[in-house]
C-alpha positions in Angstrom: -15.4 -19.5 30.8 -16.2 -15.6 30.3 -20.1 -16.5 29.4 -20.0 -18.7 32.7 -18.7 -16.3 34.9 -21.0 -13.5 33.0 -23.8 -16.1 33.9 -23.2 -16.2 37.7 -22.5 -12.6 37.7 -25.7 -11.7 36.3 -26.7 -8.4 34.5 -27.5 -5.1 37.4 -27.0 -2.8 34.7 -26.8 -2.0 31.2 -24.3 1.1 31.8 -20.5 -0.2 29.4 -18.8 1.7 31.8 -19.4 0.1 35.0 -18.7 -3.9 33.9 -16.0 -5.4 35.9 -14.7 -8.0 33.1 -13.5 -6.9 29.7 -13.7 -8.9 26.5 -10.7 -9.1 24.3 -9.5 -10.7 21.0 -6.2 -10.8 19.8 -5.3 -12.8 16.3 -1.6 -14.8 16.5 -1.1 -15.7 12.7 -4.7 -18.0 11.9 -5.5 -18.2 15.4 -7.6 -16.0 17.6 -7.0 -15.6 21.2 -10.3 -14.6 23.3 -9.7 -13.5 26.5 -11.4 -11.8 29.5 -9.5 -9.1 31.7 -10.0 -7.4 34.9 -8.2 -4.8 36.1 -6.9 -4.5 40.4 -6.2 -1.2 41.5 -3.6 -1.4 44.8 -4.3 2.3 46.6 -4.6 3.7 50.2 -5.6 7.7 50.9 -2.3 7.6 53.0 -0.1 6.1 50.1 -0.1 8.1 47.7 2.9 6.0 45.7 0.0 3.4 45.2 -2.4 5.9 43.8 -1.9 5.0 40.2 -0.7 1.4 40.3 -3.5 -0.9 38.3 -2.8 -4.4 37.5 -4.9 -6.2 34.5 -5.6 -10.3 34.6 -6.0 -11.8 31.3 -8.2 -15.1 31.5 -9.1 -17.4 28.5 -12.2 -16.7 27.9 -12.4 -20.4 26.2 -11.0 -23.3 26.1 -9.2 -22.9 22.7 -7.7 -20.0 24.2 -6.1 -22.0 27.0 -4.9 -24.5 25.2 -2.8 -22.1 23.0 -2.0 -20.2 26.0 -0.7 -23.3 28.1 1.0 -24.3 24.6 3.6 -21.1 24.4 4.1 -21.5 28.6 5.5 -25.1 27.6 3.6 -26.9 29.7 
């Protein structure tokens, strides 16, 4: 899913610090979880109680992933 949506995306630079999607790996036991995360940032120049407030997604970035993921939901 990750290389998909890196796909469509496309490359307009090669700067690490402006990409929109992070890659991350996290080992439970044997089994590794990839996933892809992006971060929203909820903030006004009036609301200044909003100024810090980030929220990060985690996706799967396969379909592995997902499977473990919808697993441990129970469904």
């Amino acid at each position: 899913m990750a290389a998909r949506l890196a796909a469509q995306l496309g490359t307009a630079t090669n700067n690490p610090g402006s990409q929109a999607i992070v890659p991350t790996r996290y080992r439970l036991g044997e089994t590794t979880l990839s996933l892809f995360s992006t971060l929203s940032q909820f903030s006004t120049a009036e609301d200044i109680a909003l100024a810090d407030w980030q929220i990060e997604h985690l996706f799967p970035a396969d379909e592995a992933t997902r499977e473990v993921l919808v697993g441990l939901g129970g469904g």
